[in-house]
Each structure stands twice: as structure tokens, then as C-alpha cells.
C-alpha positions in Angstrom: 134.0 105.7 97.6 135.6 105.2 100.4 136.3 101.3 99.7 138.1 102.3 96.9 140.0 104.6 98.3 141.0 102.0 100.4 141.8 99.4 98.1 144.3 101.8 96.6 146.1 102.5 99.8 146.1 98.5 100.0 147.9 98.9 96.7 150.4 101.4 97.6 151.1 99.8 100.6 151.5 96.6 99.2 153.7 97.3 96.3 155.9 99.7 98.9 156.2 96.1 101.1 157.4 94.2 98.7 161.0 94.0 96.9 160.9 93.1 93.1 164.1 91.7 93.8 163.7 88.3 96.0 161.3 85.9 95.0 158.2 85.4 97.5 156.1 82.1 97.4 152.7 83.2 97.3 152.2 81.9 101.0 154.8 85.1 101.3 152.7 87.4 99.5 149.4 86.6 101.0 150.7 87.6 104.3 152.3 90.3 103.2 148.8 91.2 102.0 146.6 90.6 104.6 149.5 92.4 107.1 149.0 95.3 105.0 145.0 94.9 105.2 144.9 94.8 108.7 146.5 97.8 109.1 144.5 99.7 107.1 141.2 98.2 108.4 142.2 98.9 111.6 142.9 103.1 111.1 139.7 103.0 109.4 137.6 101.5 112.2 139.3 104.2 114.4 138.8 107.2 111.5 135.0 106.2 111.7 134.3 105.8 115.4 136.0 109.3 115.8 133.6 110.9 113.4 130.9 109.0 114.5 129.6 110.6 117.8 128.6 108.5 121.1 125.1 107.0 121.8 125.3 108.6 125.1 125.8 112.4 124.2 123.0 112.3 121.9 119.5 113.8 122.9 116.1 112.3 122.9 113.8 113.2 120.4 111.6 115.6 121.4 108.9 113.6 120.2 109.6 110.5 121.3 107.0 108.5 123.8 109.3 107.8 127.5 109.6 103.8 127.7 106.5 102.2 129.9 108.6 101.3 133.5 108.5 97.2 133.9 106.7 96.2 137.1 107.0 92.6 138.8 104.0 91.5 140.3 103.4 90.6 143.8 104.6 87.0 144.9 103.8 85.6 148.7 106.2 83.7 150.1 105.9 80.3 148.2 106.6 82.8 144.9 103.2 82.6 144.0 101.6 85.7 142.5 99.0 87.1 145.0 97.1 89.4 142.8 95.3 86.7 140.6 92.3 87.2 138.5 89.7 84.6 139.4 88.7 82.2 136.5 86.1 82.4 133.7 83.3 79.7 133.4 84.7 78.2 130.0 88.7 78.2 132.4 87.0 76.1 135.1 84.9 74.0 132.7 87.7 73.5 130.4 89.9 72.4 133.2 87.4 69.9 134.8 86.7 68.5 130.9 90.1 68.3 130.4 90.8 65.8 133.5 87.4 63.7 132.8 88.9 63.0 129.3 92.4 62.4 130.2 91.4 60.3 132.9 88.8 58.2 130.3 91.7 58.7 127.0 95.3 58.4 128.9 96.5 57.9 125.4 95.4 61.2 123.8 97.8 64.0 123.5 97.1 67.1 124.8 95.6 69.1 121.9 93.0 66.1 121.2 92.2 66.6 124.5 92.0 70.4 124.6 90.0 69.8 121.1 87.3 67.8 122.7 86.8 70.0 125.3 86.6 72.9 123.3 84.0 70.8 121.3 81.9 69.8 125.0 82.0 73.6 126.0 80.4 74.4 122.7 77.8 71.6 122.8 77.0 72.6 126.5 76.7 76.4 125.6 74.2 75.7 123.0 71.9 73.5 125.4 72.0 76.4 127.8 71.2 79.0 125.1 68.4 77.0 123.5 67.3 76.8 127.6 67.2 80.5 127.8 
């Protein structure tokens, strides 16, 4: 509704702009146009941000859950964080598999190698089961 309503004042505004009597080119007319556009694009961008009302005045829901507070962890002074959780079995074997196969396979990429020692902790955590 209201984009036709302001298509017509385009209209209005448009025909009121322009005298039957000379003869535009249509290079003439188009700005004539788009003048007359911006002008009422304009007052209805500032006809809707004075009905709409502010982000800041408005209340928070009642309901609404308050935002979890961010927390940086603690660095030493090299940057590094201090409180570190120590490493699994499969991180450290994973790690030392990883530098055996590289070291044997310099031309694998990194998921084949990741892949095969994936593949090696599997094997060696079904030797150890069968053990048990």
C-alpha cells in the first residue's frame, strides 16, 4: 500500500515538473524523474525511522536468557595459554605416529598421514584389548 501510494506522488510530482510545452529528450525526462524519486524516497526513509522507535529505548524481554560474559584465557608471558589440559593417549600417540610416517613418507599429504595414523591407533588398540 504504501508503494503505491508512492508511485502516485512520483506521478503527481512528475507531471507538476514538467511543462507540456518544451520538448525534453528523454535524457531530460529521466532526470527529471529520478530528481523527483529521490525526493520522495528520501521523506519516506525519514516518515519511517520516525515511526519506527530506537533499539536503545526498547526493553528486554522478560524472558529472555542474559548473554554468557566472554572470558580470555590466561597467557604467560610468551602468550602461551597457561591453563592447558594435558593430552589423551590417542593425542600423544597420534602425534608421535604422525612424525614416524612423515619422516618415512615426506611425500604424503597431511590427511594420508593423519589416515594412517588413525588406522595404527586402531590396529594397536585392538592388540591391547585382545591382551586384556
Amino acid at each position: 500500500m504504501i508503494d503505491a501510494i508512492m508511485t502516485s506522488e512520483i506521478v503527481e510530482q512528475f507531471k507538476s515538473k514538467v511543462d507540456v510545452t518544451v520538448s525534453y529528450s528523454i535524457t531530460d525526462l529521466k532526470k527529471i524523474l529520478g530528481e523527483v524519486y529521490k525526493e520522495i524516497a528520501t521523506t519516506a526513509k525519514e516518515q519511517k525511522k520516525a515511526v519506527a522507535k530506537p533499539k536503545a529505548d526498547a526493553e528486554p524481554k522478560a524472558d529472555a536468557k542474559p548473554r554468557k560474559q566472554r572470558t580470555k584465557r590466561e597467557r604467560d608471558e610468551n602468550g602461551e595459554i597457561i591453563k592447558k589440559r594435558a593430552p589423551s593417549a590417542y593425542n600423544l600417540f597420534i602425534k608421535d605416529q604422525s612424525a614416524k610416517i612423515k619422516a618415512d613418507n615426506p611425500d604424503l599429504d597431511p590427511k594420508a598421514v593423519f589416515k594412517m595414523a588413525i588406522d595404527e591407533w586402531k590396529k594397536q588398540k585392538v592388540t591391547n584389548d585382545d591382551e586384556a
